[in-house]
C-alpha positions as CSV (number, residue, x, y, z in Angstrom):
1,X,-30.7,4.4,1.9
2,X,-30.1,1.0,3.5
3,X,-29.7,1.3,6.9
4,X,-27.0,-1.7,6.9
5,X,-24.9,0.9,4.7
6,X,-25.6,3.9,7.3
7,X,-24.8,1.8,10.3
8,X,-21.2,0.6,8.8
9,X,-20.9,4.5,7.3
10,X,-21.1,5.4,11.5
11,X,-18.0,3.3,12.0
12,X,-16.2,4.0,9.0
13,X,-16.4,7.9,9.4
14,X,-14.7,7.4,12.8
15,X,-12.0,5.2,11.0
16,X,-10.7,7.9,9.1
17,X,-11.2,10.7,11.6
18,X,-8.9,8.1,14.3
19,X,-6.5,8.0,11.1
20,X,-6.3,11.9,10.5
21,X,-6.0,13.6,14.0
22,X,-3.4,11.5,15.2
23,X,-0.7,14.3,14.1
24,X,-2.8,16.7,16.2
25,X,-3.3,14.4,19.0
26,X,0.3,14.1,19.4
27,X,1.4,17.8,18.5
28,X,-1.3,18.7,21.1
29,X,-0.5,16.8,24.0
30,X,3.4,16.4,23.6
31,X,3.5,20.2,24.1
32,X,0.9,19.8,27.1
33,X,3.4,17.0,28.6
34,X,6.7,18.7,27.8
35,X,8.0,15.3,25.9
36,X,10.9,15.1,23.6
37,X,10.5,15.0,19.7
38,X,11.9,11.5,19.8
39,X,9.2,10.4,22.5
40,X,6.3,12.0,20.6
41,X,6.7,10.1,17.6
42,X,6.1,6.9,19.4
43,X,2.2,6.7,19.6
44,X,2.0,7.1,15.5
45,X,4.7,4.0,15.2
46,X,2.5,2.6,17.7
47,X,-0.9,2.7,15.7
48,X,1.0,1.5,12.4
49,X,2.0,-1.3,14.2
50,X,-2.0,-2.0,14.9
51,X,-2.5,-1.6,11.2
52,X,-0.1,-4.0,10.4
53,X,-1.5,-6.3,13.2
54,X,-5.3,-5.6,13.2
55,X,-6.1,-6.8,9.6
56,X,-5.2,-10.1,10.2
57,X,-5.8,-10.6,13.5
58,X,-9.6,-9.6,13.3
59,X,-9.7,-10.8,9.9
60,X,-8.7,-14.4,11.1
61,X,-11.7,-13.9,13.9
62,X,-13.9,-13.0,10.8
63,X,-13.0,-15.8,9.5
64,X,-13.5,-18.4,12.5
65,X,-16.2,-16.8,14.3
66,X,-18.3,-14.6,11.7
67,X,-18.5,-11.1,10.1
68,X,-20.6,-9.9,13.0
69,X,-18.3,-10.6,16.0
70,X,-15.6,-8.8,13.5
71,X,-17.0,-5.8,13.0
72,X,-18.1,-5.5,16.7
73,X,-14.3,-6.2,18.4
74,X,-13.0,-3.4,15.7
75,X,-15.4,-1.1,17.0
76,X,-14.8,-2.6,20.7
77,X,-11.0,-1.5,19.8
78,X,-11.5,1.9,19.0
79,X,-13.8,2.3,22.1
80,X,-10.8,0.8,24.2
81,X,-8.0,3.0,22.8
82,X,-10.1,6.6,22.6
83,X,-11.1,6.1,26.1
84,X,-7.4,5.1,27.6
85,X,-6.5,8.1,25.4
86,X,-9.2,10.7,27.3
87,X,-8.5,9.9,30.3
88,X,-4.5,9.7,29.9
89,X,-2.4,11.0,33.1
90,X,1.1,10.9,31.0
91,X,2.2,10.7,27.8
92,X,2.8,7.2,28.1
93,X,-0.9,6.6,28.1
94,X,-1.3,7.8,24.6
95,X,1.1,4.5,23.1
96,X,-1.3,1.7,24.1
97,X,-4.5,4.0,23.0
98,X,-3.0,4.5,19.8
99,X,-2.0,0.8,19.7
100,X,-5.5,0.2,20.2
101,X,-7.0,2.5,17.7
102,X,-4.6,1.1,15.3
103,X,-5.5,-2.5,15.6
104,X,-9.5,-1.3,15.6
105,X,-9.1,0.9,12.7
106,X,-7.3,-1.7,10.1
107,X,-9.6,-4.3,11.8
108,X,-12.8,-2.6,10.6
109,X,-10.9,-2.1,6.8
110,X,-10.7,-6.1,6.2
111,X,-14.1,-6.7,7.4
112,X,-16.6,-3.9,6.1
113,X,-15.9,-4.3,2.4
114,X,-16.1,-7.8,2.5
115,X,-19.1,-7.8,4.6
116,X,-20.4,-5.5,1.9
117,X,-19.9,-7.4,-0.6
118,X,-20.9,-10.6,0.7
119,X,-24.4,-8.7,1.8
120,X,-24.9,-6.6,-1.8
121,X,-26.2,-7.4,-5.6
122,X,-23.6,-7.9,-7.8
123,X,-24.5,-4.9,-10.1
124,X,-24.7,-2.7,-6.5
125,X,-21.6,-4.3,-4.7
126,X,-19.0,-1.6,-5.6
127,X,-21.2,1.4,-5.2
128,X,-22.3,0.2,-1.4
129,X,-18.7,0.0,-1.0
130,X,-17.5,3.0,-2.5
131,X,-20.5,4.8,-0.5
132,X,-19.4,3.8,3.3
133,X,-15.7,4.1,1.9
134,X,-16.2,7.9,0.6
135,X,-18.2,8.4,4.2
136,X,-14.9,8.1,5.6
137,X,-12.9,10.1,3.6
138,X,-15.3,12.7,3.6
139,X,-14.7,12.9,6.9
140,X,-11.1,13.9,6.7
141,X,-12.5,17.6,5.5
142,X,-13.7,18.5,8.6
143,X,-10.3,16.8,11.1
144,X,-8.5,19.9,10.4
145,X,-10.6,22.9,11.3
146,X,-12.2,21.2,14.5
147,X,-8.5,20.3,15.5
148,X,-7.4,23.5,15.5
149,X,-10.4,25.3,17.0
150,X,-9.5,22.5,19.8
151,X,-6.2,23.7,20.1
152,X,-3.6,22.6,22.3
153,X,-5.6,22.9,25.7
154,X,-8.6,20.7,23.9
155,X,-6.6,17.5,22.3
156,X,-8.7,15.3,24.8
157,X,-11.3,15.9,22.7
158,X,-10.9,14.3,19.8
159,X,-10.2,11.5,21.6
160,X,-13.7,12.2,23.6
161,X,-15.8,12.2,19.5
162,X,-13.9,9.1,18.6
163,X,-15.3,7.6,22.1
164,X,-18.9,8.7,21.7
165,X,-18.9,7.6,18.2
166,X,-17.9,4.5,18.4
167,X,-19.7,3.6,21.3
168,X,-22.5,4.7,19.1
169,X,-21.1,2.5,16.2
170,X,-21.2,-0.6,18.1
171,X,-24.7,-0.3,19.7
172,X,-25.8,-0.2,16.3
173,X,-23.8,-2.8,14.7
174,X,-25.6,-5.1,17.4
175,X,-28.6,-4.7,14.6
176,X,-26.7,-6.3,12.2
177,X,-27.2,-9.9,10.9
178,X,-24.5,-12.0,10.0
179,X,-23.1,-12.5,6.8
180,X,-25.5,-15.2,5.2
181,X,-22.6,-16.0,2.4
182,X,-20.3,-16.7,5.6
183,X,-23.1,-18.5,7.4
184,X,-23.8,-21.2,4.5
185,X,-19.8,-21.9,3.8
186,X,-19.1,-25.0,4.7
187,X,-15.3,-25.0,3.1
188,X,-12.6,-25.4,5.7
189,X,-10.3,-22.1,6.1
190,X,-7.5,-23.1,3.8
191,X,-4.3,-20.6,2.7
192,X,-4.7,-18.4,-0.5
193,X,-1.7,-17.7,-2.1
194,X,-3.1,-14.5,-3.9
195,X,-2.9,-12.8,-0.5
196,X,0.6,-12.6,-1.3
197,X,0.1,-11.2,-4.2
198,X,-3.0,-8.7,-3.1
199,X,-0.3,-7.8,-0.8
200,X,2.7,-6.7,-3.0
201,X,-0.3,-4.7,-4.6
202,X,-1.1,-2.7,-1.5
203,X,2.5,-2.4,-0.5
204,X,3.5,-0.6,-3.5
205,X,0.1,1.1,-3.9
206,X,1.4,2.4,-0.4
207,X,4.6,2.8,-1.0
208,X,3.8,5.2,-3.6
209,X,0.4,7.2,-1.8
210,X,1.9,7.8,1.4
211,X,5.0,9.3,0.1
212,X,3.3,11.9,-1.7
213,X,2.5,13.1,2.3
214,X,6.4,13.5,3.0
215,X,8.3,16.3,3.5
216,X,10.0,16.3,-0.5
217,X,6.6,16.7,-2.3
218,X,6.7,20.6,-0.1
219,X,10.3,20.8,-1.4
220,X,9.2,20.0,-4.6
221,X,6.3,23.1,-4.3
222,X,8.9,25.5,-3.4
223,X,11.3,24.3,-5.7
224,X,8.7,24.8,-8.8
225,X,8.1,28.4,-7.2
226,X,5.0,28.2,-4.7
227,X,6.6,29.5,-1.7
228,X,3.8,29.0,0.3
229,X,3.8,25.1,0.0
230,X,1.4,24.7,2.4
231,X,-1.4,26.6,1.0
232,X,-0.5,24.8,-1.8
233,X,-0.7,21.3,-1.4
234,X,-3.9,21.9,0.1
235,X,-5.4,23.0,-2.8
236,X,-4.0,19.1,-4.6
237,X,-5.0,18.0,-1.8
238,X,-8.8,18.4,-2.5
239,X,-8.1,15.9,-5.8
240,X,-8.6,13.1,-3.3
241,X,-12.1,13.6,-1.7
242,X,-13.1,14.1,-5.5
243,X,-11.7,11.1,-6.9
244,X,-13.3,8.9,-4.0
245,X,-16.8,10.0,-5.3
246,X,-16.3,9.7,-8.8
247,X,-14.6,6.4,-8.2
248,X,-18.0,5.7,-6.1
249,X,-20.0,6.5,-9.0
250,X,-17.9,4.8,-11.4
251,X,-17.1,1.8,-9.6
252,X,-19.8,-0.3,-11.1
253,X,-19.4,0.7,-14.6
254,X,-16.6,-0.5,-15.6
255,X,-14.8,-3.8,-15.2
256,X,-12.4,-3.6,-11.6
257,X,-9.5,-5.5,-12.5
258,X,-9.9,-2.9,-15.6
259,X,-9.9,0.1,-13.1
260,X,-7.8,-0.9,-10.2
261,X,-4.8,-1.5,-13.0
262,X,-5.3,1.2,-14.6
263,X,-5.8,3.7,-11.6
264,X,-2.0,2.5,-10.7
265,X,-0.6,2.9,-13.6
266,X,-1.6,6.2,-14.8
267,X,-0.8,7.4,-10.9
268,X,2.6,6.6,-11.4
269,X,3.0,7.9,-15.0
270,X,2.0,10.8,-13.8
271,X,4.4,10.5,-11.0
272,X,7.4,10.4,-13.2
273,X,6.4,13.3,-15.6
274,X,5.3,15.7,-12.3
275,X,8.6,17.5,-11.9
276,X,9.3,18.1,-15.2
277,X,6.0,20.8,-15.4
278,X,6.1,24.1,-14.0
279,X,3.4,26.3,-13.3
280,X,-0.5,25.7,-13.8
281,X,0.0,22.7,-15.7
282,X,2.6,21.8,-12.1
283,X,-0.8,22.2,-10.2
284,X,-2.9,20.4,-12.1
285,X,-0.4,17.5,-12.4
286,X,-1.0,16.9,-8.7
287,X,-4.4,17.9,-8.4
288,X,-4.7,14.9,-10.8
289,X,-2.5,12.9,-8.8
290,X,-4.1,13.2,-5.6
291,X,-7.8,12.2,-7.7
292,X,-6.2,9.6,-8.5
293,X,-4.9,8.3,-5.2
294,X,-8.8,8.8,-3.9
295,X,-10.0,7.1,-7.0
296,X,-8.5,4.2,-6.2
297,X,-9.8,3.4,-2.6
298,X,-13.2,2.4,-3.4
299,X,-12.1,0.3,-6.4
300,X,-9.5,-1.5,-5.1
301,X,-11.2,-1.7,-1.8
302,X,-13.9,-3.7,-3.6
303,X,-11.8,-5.8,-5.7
304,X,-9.9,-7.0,-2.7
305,X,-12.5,-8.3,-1.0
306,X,-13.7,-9.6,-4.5
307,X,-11.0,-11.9,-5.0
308,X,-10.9,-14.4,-2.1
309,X,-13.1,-17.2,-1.4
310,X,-15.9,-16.4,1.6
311,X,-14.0,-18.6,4.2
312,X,-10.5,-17.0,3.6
313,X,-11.7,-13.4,2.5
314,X,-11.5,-11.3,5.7
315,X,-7.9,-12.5,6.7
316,X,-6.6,-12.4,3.6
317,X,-7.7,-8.9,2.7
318,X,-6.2,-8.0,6.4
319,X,-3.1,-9.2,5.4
320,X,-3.2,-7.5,2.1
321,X,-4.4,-4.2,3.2
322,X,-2.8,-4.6,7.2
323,X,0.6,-5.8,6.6
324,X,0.5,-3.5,2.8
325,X,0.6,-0.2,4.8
326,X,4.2,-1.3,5.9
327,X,4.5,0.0,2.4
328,X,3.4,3.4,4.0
329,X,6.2,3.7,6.6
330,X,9.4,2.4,3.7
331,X,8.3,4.3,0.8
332,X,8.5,8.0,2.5
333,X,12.0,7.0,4.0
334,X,12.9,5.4,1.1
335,X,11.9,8.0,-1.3
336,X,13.4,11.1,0.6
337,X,16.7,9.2,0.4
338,X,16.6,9.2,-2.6
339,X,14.7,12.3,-4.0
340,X,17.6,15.0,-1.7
341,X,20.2,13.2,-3.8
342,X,18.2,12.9,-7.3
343,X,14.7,14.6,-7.2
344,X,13.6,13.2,-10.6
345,X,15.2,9.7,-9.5
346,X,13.1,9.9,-6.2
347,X,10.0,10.4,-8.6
348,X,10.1,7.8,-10.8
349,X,11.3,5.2,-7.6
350,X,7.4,6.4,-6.2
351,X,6.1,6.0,-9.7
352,X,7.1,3.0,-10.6
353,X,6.0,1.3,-7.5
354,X,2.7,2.8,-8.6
355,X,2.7,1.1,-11.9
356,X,3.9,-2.1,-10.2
357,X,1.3,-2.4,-8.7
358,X,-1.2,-1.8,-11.4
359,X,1.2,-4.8,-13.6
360,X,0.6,-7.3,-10.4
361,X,-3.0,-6.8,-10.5
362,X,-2.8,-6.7,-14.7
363,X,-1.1,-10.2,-14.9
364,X,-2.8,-12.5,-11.6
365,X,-6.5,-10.8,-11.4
366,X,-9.3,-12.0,-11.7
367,X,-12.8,-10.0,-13.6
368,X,-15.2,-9.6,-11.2
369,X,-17.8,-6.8,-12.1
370,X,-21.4,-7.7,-11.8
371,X,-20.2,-11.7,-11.0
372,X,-21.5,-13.3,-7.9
373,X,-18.9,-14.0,-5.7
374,X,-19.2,-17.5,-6.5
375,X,-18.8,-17.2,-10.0
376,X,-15.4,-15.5,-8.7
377,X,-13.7,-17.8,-6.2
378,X,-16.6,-19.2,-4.0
């Protein structure tokens, strides 16, 4: 294994644990500081306002100062927020460390993949991408069961792993080199309109994933007969974990433009046609669904940072993928509204975003498979 990808897999695990037991966090300790609902909710607004911050700020640092320092201040980020978080005395506490997290975590997703990629063969670009970004999501399984064998009495702890880790994270990142492909540009950092584009992509990609997470998709369970919709979108759940390793495996095989369109589309075909199954084939629907929404992390992941030149790359993928996760906080608003008034109407609204997205990518991208990066934009 190359021990660049094992170092970045360190920080990227912690990424998505930061990202997962932030409902626990605050469950936890809101309890332990007798706060109001309305007060709880504010350290989660809190770390998506550091996604939609973090990408661009540290990708614009990437970009002016080098890869390396990048990937050290998201990590110095992280380090900053889970220790403000462990040693909180109020509530209160909890909103800058999330704010901290936040801006660390989206930080570290506009620089590792295109450090990757900058640092890997063509032919091995995707799969060293998809490998540190399936480390992460693989390290969703296990948020859950140590979160509740913490309980409410132990939520400093997850805030105490995230600070060991990532203190761990950056003492090793110190190994790394910087990015030779950054190192030799000599272009001046000038605006890529694409970014726009890259980021109407990842707002409706979003738009679409996160609302599948909101509280109609259990009405929808219930509604279709599984009473226990807990149990059950558990089981659809574990779609997603698959999907990230067979888009891994598959993510150097066949053409990205090819896959990232197509990953959107059929997501949000299969959006549209969802309620109007019952049963098994109701199950398998969104098992499919949710591979599909794993599938496309490594993929697009790749092709973003694919499709920029080396001196703009970083900040415009952290615009795309920061600012793209607003996506994440309209579309389950958005689609509740509408799905309580007209369930299949709420369906296709998160389906066609979906294919959207796919039709964006279809018409303005760019094939980038097994090209240099030169051959691609420079």
């Amino acid at each position: 294994m190359n021990w660049k990808l094992v170092i970045l897999a360190v920080g990227m695990s912690l990424t998505f644990w930061d990202i997962f037991n932030v409902p626990y966090i605050v469950n936890y300790s809101s309890s332990a500081f007798h706060v109001s609902q309305e007060l709880a909710s504010f350290p989660l607004s809190a770390e998506m306002v550091g996604y939609a911050l973090g990408g661009a700020m540290n990708g614009l640092l990437a970009s002016l100062r080098g890869r390396r320092l990048g990937l050290l201040t998201s990590m110095g980020l992280v380090s900053m927020g889970s220790l403000l978080g462990l040693l909180a005395v109020s509530f209160y506490w909890l909103i800058p460390a999330e704010l901290l997290i936040g801006l660390g975590i989206e930080g570290e997703l506009s620089i590792v993949p295109a450090y990757l990629s900058e640092t890997s063969p063509p032919d091995r670009r995707g799969r060293n991408v998809g490998l540190v970004t399936a480390s992460g999501f693989l390290t969703t399984l296990i948020v859950g069961p140590i979160a509740v064998l913490a309980g409410t009495g132990g939520w400093r702890l997850l805030f105490l792993a995230g600070l060991l880790v990532s203190i761990v994270a950056l003492v090793l990142r110190l190994r790394l080199p910087e990015s030779p492909m950054w190192a030799s540009s000599k272009s001046r950092l000038t605006w890529d309109w694409g970014a726009l584009i890259m980021l109407a992509v990842w707002f409706l990609s979003y738009f679409a994933g996160y609302s599948l997470f909101s509280e109609p998709i259990f009405s929808l369970l219930q509604e279709k007969g599984f009473s226990n919709s807990a149990l059950y979108f558990t089981y659809i759940l574990y779609g997603d974990p698959l999907g990230v390793l067979l888009g891994t495996f598959l993510n150097d095989w066949i053409e990205r433009k090819v896959s990232s369109t197509m990953v959107n589309v059929i997501a949000g075909a299969v959006l549209i046609l969802w309620p109007l199954l019952k049963g098994t084939s109701f199950l398998i629907a969104g098992f499919l669904e949710m591979y599909l929404q794993g599938f496309k992390f490594p993929v697009m992941y790749t092709y973003t940072a694919e499709v920029f030149g080396t001196r703009v790359r970083t900040l415009a993928y952290g615009i795309a993928d920061g600012l793209g996760h607003l996506g994440g906080a309209v579309g389950p608003l958005l689609f509740s509204l509408v799905y309580y008034g007209d369930p299949l109407g709420g369906m296709a609204l998160i389906g066609f975003a979906s294919i959207l997205a796919g039709v964006f990518i279809a018409v303005w991208g760019v094939r980038t498979t097994g090209r240099s990066l030169d051959q691609i934009r420079g």
